[in-house]
C-alpha positions in Angstrom: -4.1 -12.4 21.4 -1.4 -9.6 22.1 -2.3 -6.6 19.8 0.9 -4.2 19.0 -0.8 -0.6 18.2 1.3 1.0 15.1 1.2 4.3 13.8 -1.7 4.7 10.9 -0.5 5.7 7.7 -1.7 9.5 7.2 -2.1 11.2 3.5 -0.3 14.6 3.6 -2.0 17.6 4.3 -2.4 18.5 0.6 -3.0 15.6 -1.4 -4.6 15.0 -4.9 -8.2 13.5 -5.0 -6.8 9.9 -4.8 -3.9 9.0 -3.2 -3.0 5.1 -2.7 -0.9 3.5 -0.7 0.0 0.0 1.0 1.4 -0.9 4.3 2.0 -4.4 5.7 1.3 -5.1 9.6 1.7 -8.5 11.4 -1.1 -10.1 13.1 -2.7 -8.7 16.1 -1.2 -5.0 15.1 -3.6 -2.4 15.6 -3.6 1.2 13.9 -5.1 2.7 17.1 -8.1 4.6 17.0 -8.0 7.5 14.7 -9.4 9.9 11.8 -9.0 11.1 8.6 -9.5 14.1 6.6 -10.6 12.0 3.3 -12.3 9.0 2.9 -10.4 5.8 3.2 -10.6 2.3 1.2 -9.4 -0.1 2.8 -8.4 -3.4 1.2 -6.2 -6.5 2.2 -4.8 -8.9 -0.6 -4.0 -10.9 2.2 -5.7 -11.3 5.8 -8.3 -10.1 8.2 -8.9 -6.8 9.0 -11.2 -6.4 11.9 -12.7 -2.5 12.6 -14.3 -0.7 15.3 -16.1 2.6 15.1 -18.2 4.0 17.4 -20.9 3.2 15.7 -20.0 -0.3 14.9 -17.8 -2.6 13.5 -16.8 -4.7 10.4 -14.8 -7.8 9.7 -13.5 -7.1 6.1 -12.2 -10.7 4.6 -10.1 -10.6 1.2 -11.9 -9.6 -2.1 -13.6 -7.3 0.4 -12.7 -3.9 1.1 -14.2 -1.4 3.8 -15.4 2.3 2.4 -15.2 4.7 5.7 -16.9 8.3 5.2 -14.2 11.3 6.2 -14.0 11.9 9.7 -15.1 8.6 11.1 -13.0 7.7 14.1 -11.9 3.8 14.1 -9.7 1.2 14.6 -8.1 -1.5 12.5 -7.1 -4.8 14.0 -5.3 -7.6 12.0 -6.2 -10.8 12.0 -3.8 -12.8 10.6 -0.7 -10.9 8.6 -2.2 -8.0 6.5 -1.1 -6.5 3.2 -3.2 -3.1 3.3 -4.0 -1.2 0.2 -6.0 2.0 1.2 -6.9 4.8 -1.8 -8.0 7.9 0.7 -10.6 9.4 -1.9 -11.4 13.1 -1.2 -15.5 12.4 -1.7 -16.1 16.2 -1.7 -14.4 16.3 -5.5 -15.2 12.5 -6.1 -19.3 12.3 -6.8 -21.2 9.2 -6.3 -19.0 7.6 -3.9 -21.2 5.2 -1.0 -23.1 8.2 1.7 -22.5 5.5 4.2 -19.1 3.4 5.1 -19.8 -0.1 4.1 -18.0 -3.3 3.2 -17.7 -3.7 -0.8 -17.5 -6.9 -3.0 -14.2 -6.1 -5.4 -14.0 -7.4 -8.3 -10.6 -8.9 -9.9 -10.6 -5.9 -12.2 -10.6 -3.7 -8.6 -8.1 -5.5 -7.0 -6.0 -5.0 -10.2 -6.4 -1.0 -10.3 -5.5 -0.4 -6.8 -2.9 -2.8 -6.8 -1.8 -0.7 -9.8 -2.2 2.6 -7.8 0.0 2.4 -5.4 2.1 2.7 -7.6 1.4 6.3 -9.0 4.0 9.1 -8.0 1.5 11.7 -6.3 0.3 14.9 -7.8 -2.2 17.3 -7.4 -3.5 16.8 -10.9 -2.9 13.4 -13.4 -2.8 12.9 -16.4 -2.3 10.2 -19.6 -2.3 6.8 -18.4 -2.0 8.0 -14.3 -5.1 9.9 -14.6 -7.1 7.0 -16.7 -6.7 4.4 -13.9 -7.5 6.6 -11.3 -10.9 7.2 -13.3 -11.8 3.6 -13.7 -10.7 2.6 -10.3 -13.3 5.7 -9.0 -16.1 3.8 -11.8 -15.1 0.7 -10.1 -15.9 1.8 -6.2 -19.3 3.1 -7.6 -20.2 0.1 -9.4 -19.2 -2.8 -6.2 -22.1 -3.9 -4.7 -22.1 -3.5 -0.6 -22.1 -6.5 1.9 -24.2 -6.9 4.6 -20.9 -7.5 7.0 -21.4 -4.2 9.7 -22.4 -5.2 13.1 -24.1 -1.7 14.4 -23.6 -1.1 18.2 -26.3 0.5 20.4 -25.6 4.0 21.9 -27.3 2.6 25.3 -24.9 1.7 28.0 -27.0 -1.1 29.1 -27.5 -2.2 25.6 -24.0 -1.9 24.5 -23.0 -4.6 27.6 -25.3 -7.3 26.6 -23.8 -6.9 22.8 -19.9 -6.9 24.3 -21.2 -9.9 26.1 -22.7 -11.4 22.4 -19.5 -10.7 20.7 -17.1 -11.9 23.1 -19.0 -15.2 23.5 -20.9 -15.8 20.4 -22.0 -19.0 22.2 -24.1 -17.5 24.5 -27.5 -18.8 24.0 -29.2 -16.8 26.9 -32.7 -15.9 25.8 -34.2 -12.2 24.7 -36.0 -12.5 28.5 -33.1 -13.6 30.3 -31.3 -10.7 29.2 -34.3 -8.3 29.8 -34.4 -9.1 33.3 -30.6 -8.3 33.8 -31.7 -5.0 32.6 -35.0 -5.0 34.4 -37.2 -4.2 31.8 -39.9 -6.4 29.8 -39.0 -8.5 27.0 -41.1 -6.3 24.5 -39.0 -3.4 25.6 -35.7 -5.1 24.9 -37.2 -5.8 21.4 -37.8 -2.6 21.0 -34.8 -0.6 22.5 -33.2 -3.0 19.7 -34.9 -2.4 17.0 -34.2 1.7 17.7 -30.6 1.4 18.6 -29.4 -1.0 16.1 -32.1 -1.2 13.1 -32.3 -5.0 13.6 -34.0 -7.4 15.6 -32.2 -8.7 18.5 -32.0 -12.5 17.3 -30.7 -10.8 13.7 -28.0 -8.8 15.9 -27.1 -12.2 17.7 -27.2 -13.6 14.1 -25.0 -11.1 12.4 -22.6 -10.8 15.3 -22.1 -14.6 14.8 -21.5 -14.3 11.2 -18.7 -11.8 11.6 -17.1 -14.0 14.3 -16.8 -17.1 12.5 -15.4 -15.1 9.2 -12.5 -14.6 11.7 -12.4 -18.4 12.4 -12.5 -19.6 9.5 -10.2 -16.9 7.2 -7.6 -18.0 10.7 -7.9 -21.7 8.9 -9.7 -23.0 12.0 -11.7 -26.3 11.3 -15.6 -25.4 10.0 -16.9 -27.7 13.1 -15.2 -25.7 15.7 -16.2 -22.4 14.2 -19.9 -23.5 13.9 -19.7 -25.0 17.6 -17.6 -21.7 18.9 -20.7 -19.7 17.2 -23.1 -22.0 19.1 -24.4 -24.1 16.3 -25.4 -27.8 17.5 -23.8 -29.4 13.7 -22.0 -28.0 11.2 -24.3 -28.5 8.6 -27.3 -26.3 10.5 -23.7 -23.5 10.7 -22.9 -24.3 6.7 -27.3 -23.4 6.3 -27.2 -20.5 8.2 -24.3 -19.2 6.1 -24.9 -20.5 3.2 -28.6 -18.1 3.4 -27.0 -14.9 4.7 -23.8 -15.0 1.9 -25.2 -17.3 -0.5 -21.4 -19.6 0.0 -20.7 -22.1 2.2 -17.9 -21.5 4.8 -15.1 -23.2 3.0 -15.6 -21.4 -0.5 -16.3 -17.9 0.8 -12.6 -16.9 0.5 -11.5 -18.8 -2.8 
């Protein structure tokens, strides 16, 4: 898929403590990698946004948004055309914000404030109306539970190539000592470099990276059989079990 790169939006200099904003990109645009002084929620009414840290990446569906700490370099890819919402939340003024980026569950009442937001004529300091959404939409971050959808990358070289390998062909169904003898090492010690590098096991890793790729698929309207056959599932219905467990929805409901 051709990607276009496009200029990120960036909050001036001196903004207030939440500043909100929407931008819409066609599909396969990409932001480029980049940083911001605040932190940033980002939230699509419509489309995929797919984004890659250093550390890791997220696919964030709709009625999810991604939380992402100040100073995190990343990239956003589109997947699909994207409406973007982002609210970049000074966290320094803003207490009990997530420590950690993560995806969020929001809520229709969410979705509502920062659709309402954008809206708001910045100024260093609100007040009436202005100033009592802000505060809800700041309870509203704090109450949404996180999602497990963040696919950590090792800092290993030799690690990070069998995991490019994984999420470019989630299909792969090469064994944990196949892949330890590319590397040259025991098959314990790939468990292990794993386990450090990542915090998960490597058939949870292969899992999870699986997951993420056929939330692209299927938000792209792609049939559920040729996601769950693209992800390496023999059936659909052993793909609908395995997602069904981790999201507690089958495939076809998770975006209605």
């Amino acid at each position: 898929m051709h990607t276009t790169t496009l200029p990120p939006h960036r909050p001036p200099t001196l903004a207030p403590a939440v500043l909100a904003v929407e931008r819409m990109y066609p599909s396969g645009a990409s932001t480029g990698w980049h940083t911001h002084d605040a932190g940033q929620l980002l939230y699509a009414t419509n489309g995929v946004m797919l984004v890659h840290s250093e550390g890791g990446a997220w696919v964030v569906p709709p009625h999810r948004a991604l939380w992402l700490i100040a100073g995190l370099r990343h990239n956003v890819t589109m997947s699909g055309a994207v409406l973007m919402r982002t609210a970049y939340i000074r966290a320094e003024t803003v207490p009990g914000l997530p420590p950690q980026s993560c995806v969020l569950n929001v809520s229709p009442l969410l979705r509502e404030l920062l659709v309402a937001a954008v809206q708001i004529t910045p100024a260093p300091a609100l007040s009436g109306r202005d100033a009592h959404l802000i505060a809800l939409l700041l309870d509203e971050v704090r109450a949404a539970p996180a999602m497990t959808l963040h696919l950590p990358l090792p800092r290993n070289v030799r690690l990070q190539a069998i995991c490019h390998a994984l999420m470019n062909r989630p299909s792969d169904t090469t064994s944990a000592a196949a892949w330890a003898r590319t590397l040259g090492v025991g098959e314990r010690t790939l468990y292990r470099l794993f386990t450090q590098e990542t915090g998960m096991r490597f058939a949870q890793w292969r899992e999870q990276a699986r997951l993420l790729h056929a939330l692209r698929g299927i938000a792209e309207g792609r049939k559920i059989i040729d996601v769950a056959l693209d992800c390496g599932y023999a059936s659909p219905s052993a793909f609908t079990a395995m997602f069904k467990r981790h999201f507690g929805a089958t495939p076809s409901s998770f975006y209605l």
